[in-house]
C-alpha positions in Angstrom: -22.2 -20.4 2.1 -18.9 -20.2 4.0 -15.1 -21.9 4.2 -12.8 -21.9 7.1 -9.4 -20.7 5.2 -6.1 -21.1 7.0 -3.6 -18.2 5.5 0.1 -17.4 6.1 -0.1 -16.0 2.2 -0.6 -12.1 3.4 3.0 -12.2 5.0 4.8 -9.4 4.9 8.7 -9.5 4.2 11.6 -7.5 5.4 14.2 -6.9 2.4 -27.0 -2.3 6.3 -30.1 -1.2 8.7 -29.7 2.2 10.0 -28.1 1.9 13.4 -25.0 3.6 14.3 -21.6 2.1 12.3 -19.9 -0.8 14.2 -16.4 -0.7 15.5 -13.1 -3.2 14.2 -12.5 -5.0 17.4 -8.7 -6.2 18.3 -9.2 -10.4 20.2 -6.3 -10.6 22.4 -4.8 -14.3 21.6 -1.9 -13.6 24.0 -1.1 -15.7 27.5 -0.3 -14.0 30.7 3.1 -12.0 30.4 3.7 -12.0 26.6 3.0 -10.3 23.4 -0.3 -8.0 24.6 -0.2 -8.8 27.8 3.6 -7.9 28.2 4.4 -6.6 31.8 7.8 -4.8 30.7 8.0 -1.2 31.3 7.7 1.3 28.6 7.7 5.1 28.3 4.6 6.4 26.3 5.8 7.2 22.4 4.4 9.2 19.9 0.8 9.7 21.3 0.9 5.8 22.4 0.1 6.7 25.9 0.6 3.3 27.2 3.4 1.9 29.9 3.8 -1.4 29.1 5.4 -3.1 26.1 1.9 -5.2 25.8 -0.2 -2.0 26.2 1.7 -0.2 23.6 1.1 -2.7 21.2 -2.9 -3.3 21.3 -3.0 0.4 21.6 -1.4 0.7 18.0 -3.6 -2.2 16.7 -6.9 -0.9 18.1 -5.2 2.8 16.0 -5.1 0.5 13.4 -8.6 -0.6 13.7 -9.8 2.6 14.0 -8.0 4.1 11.3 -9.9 1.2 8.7 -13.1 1.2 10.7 -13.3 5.2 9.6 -12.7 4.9 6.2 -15.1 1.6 6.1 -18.2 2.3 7.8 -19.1 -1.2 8.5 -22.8 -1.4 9.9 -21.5 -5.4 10.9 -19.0 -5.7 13.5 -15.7 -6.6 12.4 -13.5 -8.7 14.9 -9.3 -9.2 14.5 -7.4 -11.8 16.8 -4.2 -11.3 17.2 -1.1 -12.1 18.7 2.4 -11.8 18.7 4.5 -14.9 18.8 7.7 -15.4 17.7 8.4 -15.4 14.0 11.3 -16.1 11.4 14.0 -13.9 12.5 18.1 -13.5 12.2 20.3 -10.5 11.6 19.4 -8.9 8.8 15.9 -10.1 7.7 12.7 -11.4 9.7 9.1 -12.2 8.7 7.4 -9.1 10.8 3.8 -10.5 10.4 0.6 -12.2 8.6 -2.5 -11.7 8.5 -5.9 -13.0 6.3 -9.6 -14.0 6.6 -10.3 -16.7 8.9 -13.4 -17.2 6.7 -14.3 -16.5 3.1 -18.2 -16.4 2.0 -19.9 -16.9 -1.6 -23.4 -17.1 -2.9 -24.6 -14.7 0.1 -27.8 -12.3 0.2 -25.9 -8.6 -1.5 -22.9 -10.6 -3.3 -22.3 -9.1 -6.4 -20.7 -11.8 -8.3 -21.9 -15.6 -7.9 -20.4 -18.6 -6.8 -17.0 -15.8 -6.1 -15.2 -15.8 -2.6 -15.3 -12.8 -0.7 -13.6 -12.7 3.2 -16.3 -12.6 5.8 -15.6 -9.2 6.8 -16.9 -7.8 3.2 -19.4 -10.2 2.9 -21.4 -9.4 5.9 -21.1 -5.8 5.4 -22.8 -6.6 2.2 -25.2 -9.2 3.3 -25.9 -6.4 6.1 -25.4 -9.1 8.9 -22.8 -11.6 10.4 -23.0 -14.0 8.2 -20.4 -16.5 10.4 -21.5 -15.7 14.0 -18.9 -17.7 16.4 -16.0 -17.0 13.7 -13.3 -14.2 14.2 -13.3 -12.3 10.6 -9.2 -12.2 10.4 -6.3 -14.2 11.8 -3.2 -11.9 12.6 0.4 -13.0 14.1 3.4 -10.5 14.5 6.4 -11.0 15.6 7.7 -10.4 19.1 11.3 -11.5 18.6 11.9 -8.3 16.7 14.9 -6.5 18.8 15.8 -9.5 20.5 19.7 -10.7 20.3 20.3 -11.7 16.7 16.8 -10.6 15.5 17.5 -7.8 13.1 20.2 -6.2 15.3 20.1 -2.9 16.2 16.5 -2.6 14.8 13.1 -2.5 17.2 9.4 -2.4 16.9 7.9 1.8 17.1 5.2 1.8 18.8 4.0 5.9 18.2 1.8 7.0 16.0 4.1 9.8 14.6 5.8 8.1 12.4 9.0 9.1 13.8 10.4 5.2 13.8 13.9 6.2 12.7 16.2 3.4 11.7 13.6 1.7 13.7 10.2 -0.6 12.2 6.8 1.2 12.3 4.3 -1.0 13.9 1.3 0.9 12.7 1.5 0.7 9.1 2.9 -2.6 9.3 -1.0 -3.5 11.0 -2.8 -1.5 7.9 -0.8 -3.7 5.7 -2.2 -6.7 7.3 -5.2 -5.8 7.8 -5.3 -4.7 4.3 -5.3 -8.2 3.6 -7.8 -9.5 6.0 -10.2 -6.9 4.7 -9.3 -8.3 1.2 -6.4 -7.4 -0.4 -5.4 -10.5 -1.7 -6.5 -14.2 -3.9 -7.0 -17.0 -2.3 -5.9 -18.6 -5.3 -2.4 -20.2 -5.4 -0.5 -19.0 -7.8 1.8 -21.7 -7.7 -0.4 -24.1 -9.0 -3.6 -22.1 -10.4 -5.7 -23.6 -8.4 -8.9 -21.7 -6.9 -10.0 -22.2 -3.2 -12.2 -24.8 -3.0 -12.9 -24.6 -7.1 -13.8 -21.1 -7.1 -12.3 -17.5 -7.9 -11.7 -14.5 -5.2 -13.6 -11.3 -5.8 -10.0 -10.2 -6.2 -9.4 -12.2 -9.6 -12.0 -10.0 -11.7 -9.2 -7.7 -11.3 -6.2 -9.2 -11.9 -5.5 -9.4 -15.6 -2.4 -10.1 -18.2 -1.6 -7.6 -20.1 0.2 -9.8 -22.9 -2.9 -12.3 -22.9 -5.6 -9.6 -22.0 -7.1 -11.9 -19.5 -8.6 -11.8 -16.3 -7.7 -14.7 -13.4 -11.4 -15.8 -13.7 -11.0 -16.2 -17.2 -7.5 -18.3 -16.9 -7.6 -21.8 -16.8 -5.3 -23.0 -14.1 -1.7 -23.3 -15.8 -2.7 -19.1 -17.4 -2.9 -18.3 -13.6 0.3 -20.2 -13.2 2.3 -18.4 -16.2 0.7 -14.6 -15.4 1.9 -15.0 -11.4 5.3 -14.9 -12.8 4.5 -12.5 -15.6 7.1 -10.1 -14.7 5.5 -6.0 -15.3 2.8 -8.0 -16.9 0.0 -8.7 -14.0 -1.8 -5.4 -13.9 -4.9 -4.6 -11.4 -7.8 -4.2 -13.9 -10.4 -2.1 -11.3 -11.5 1.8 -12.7 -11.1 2.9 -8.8 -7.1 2.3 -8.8 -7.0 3.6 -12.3 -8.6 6.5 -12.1 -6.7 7.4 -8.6 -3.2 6.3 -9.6 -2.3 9.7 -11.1 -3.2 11.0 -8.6 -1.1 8.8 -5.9 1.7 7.9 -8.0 4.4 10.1 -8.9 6.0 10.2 -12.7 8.0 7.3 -13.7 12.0 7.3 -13.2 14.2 6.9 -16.3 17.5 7.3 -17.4 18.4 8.6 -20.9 21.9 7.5 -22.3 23.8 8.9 -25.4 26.9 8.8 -27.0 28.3 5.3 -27.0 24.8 3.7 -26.4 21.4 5.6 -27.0 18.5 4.5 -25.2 15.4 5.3 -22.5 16.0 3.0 -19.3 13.2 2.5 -17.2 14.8 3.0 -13.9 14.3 2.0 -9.8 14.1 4.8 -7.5 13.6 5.3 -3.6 14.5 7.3 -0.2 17.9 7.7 -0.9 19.2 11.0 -1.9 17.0 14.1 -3.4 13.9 13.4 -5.2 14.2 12.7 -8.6 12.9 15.7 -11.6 11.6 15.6 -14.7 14.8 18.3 -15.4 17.0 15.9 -14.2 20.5 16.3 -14.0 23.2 15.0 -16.5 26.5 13.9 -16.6 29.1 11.2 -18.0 29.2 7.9 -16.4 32.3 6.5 -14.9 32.0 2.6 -13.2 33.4 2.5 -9.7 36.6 1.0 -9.1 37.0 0.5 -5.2 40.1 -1.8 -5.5 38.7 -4.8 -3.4 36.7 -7.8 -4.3 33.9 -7.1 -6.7 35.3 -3.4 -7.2 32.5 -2.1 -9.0 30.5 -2.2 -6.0 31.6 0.6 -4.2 31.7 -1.1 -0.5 35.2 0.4 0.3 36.1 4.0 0.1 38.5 5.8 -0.9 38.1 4.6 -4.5 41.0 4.0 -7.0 39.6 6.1 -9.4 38.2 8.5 -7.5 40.1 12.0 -10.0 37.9 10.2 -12.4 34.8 10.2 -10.7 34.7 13.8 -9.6 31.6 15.3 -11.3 30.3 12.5 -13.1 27.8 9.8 -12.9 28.7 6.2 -10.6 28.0 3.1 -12.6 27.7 0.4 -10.0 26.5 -3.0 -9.1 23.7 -3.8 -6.5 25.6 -6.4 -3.9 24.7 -8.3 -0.8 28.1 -7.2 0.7 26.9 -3.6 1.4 23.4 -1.4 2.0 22.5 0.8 -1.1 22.7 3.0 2.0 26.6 2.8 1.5 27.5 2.5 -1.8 25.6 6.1 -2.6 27.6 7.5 0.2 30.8 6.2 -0.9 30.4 7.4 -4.5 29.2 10.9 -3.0 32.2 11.3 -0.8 34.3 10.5 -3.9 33.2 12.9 -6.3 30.5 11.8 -8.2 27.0 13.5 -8.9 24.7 10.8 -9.0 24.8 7.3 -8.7 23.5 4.6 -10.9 22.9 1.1 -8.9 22.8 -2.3 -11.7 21.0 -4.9 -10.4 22.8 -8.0 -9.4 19.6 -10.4 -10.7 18.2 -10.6 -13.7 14.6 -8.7 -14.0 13.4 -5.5 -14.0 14.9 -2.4 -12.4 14.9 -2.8 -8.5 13.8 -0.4 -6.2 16.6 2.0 -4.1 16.3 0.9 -0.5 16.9 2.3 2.6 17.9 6.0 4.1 21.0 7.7 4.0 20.4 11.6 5.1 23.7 12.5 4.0 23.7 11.7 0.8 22.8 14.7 -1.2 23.0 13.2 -4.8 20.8 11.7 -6.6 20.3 8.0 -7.0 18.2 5.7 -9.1 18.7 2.3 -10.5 18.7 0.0 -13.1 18.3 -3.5 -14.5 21.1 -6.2 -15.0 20.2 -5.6 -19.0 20.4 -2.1 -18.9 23.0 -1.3 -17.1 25.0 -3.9 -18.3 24.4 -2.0 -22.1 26.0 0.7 -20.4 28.6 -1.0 -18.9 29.9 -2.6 -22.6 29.5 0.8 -24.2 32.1 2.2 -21.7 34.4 0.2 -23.2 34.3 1.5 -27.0 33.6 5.3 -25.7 31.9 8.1 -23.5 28.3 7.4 -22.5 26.6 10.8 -21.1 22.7 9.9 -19.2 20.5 12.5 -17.8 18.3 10.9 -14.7 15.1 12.2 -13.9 11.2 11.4 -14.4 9.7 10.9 -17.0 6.3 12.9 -16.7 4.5 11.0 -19.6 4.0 7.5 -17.9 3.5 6.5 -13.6 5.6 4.8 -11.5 4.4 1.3 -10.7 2.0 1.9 -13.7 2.0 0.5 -17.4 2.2 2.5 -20.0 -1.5 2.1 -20.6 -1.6 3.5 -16.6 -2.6 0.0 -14.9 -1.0 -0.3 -12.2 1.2 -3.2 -11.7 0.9 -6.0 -9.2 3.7 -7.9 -8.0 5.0 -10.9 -10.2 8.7 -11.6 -9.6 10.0 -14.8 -11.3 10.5 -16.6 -9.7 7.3 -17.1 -7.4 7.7 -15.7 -4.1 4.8 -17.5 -1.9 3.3 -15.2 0.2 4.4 -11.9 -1.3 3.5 -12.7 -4.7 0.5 -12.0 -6.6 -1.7 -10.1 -3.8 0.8 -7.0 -3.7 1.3 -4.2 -5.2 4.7 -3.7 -7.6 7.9 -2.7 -5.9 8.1 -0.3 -8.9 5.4 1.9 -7.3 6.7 5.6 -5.8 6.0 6.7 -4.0 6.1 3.7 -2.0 2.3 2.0 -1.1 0.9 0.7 1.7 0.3 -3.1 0.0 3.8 -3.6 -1.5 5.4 -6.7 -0.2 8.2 -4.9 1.8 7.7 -2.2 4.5 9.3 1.1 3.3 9.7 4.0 5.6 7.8 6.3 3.9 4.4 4.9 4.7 2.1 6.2 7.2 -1.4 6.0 8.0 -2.7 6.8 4.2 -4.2 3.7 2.8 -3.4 5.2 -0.7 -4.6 3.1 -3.7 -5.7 0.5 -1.2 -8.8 2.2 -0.5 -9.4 1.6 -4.3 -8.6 -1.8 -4.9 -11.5 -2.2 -1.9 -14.0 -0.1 -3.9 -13.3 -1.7 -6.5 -13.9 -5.0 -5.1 -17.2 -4.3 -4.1 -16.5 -2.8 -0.7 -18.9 0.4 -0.6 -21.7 -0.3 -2.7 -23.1 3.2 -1.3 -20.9 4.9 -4.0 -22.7 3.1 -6.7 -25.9 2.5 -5.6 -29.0 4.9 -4.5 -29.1 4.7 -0.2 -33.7 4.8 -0.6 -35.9 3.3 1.1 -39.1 2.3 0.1 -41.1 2.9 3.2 -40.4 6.6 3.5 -36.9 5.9 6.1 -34.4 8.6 6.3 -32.3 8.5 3.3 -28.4 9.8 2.8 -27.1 9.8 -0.8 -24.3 11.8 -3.1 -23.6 12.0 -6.9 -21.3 11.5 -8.7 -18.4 9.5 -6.9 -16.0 9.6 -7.8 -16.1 13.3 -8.0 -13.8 16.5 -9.4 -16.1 18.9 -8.1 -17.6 17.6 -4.6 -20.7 16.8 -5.8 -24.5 16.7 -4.5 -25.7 15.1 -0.9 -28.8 14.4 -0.5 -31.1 13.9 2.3 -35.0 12.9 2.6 -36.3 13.0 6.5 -39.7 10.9 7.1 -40.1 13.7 10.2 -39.2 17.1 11.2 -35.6 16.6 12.9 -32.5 18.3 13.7 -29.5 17.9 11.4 -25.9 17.9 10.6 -24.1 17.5 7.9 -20.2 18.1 7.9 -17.2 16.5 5.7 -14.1 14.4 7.7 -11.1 13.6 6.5 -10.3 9.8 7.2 -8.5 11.1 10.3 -11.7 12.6 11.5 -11.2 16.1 11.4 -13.7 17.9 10.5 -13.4 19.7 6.8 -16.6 21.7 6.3 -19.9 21.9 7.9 -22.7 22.0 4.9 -25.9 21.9 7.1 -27.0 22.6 10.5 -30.2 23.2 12.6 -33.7 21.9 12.4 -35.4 20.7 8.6 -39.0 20.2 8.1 -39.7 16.5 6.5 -39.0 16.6 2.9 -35.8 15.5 0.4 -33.1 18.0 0.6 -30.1 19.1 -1.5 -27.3 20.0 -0.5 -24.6 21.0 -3.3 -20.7 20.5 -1.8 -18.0 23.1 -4.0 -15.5 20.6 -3.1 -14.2 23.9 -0.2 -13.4 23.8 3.2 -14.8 26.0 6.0 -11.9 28.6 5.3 -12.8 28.7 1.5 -9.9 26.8 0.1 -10.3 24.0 -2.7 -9.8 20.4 -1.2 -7.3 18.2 -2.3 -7.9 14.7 -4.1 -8.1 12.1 -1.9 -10.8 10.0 0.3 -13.6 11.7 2.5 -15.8 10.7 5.1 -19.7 12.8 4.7 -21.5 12.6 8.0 -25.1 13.0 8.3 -26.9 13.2 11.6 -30.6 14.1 12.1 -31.9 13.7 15.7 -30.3 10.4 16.8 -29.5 8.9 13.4 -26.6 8.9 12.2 -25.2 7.8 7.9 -22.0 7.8 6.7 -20.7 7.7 3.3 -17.5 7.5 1.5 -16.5 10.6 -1.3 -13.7 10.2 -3.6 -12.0 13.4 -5.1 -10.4 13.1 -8.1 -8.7 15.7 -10.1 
């Protein structure tokens, strides 16, 4: 059974039988002269060899739609309309885009949970069909006032697919993000109310759980959901495919350790800005900023006037909407200090450092309103010395059990909430609810939370026949060494048998030439065609004999 589901929820904030795999097909929306079908001259960018604005942009979402259709392998069509239309926008923030399933299907032929919502694009890739013929899978709308007077000023839409977007906004992984959520990244429970769709879970609930109440939103009953959205570090992603990858996609967790006039381990914020943090880390005494002007401990104004005491120690500052984290690390760097410590304006937990500054050269982290405001007090009675760095025993966006955390500010932040990942993550993923200009066309744990929800029921399940068809299978997957494919052929043929990356180049050829019928194995050392060991991360295993071609989805793990 289907539902028609309307969704502006996946918005995303500023500050089957064996024929060939189908293709994620873009819907142009757009009227004649705007959004796709923009006349306006354009120079090609990036390996976006298009000329007009409008041809610049459906050439990045169809790279888009590639890009997921590879690491997918759909055998059921998947179709996207799209336009761009002009969104919430002024100087400094802007809604960039939404997107979500136009249709969400339970109690269908392959579900693996009843009476559970999945969107239609999972669901007919597991029913093996289109389930909702005459339907368009997901909804998207982006926003074509970016760059326009008073729209984020300064700032425009990159269309390449370099990732060379400068101070400029990366179209490309803006549209995995979105797409993300089409394809399922998300509940279509409202978390402002607890309510389910329609009176029943998403697929996506199983795996959201509270770590204080060690339950799962299925389990909940509507006021739980209510409390755990809001469940600050609390709403962890319960699914063994993003737990088992998240040390191997998340980086140690940043900390600060204070002594002397306070003692303590502060979980700490960290970002772009300024040299990547080490578990060495570097030490100092802590001095707050004193810039002589308004709030003075925010380090908008340079010189400072107590800059002689600054020189070689550690800035104490507060987070402000008056300046860019940008600016206040570059002000404290050019007077003196060695690092920079940013206190959060808000209550809550540590925030993350945003934006770029290339000249800064010190490092910077920060820290919560609590925290730092321990600090703060304990300036006044005496010397405080910290030492910033990682912490290698715990992840970044990860408990200290190493679930990762979803997003669950309080208060509720409708549309961002709930189906994100947790700002704390870094580095910085592709499903957080703010784009980050370290993202590029890795889908990092996003890939997971998909498996996780049921998306490639290959990597669990044996790919046999009954009747003697051509079979394609590996074990284990997740792997650590490569693993086993195998292959049974019903008739003499020709094969091939090579390992992708997710960009589609080729890794290492395992099989070649013409095989007798018969069940084949092939053993994988986890080695490319040069000999060298293959990193962790998500493969493609392509098996072709004659005119048949399977697909299948590897997962190395360390």
């Amino acid at each position: 059974m289907r539902a028609p589901i309307v969704f502006a929820l996946a918005a995303l904030l500023l500050v089957a039988p064996a024929a060939a795999r189908a293709t994620i097909t873009i819907v142009n929306l757009d009227g004649a002269g705007e959004g796709f079908n923009d006349p306006t001259a354009a120079a090609p960018v990036g390996g976006n060899p298009g000329t007009t604005v409008g041809q610049q942009r459906l050439n990045c979402f169809n790279q888009a739609a590639q890009i997921w259709d590879a690491i997918l392998g759909s055998s059921v069509a998947i179709t996207i309309e799209a336009a761009f239309d002009p969104l919430f926008c002024n100087a400094t923030s802007a809604v960039l885009g939404s997107a979500g399933p136009n249709i969400v299907d339970f109690n269908f032929p392959g579900a693996g949970f009843a009476n559970t919502w999945y969107v239609s694009a999972e669901a007919d890739r597991l029913a093996g069909t289109n389930l909702d013929p005459g339907f368009n899978d997901i909804g998207a709308q982006f926003n074509s006032s970016i760059g326009s007077a008073g729209c984020l000023t300064g700032r425009f839409w990159y269309y390449g697919f370099d990732g060379n977007e400068g101070n400029n906004i990366d179209l490309l992984p803006v549209l995995l993000h979105e797409f993300g959520h089409g394809l399922g990244f998300l509940t279509t429970t409202d978390e402002t109310n607890g309510a389910y769709f329609s009176g029943l879970p998403m697929i996506f609930d199983r795996y959201l759980k509270d770590d204080v109440s060690n339950k799962h939103w299925f389990e909940m009953t509507a006021a739980e959901r209510v409390a755990s959205a809001i469940n600050t570090t609390h709403l962890v992603w319960d699914g063994p495919g993003v737990t088992s990858a998240a040390p191997h996609v998340l980086g140690k967790r940043p900390h600060v350790v204070a002594s002397g006039a306070v003692a303590g381990d502060f979980i700490a914020g960290e970002g772009l800005i300024g040299p990547a943090l080490t578990e060495a880390g570097i030490s100092g005494a802590v001095v707050l900023v004193n810039d002589g002007v308004g709030t003075t401990s925010d380090a908008c104004q340079t010189p400072f006037t107590n800059a002689g005491a600054l020189a070689g120690k550690v800035a104490l500052l507060d987070r402000t909407s008056n300046c860019t984290m940008a600016t206040q690390a570059a002000n404290a760097q050019a007077n003196g200090a060695i690092a920079v410590l940013i206190v959060n304006n808000i209550a809550g937990p540590a925030p993350p450092v945003r934006g770029l500054a290339p000249t800064v050269t010190i490092p910077v982290a920060a820290l919560s309103q609590t925290d730092g405001n321990s600090i703060r007090t304990a300036l006044g009675s005496g010397t405080v010395n910290v030492t910033i760095g990682l912490d290698p025993a715990f992840l970044a966006g990860a408990t200290n059990a190493g679930q990762v955390k979803m997003y669950a500010p309080n208060p509720d932040e409708p549309g961002s909430s709930v189906s994100h990942f947790d700002v704390s993550a870094f580095p910085n993923l592709l499903m957080e609810p703010a784009i980050n200009p370290d993202l590029t066309t890795n889908v990092d744990l996003t890939y997971n939370a998909l498996f996780d929800i049921g998306w490639f029921p290959q990597l669990v399940s044996v790919e046999r026949g009954s009747d003697g068809s051509l079979a394609f299978t590996h074990r284990p997957n997740p792997s650590r060494d490569g693993g086993t494919l195998r292959f049974r052929l019903p008739a003499e043929a020709r094969v091939d048998l090579a390992i992708y990356d997710v960009a589609g180049r080729r890794i290492a050829r395992l099989a070649q030439g013409t095989r007798s019928a018969g069940e084949y194995a092939v053993e994988w050392k986890r080695l490319d065609d040069a000999g060298h060991r293959v990193g962790p991360g998500v493969y493609l295993a392509r098996f072709k004999a004659g005119a048949v071609e399977r697909t299948l989805h590897i997962v190395l793990v360390e």
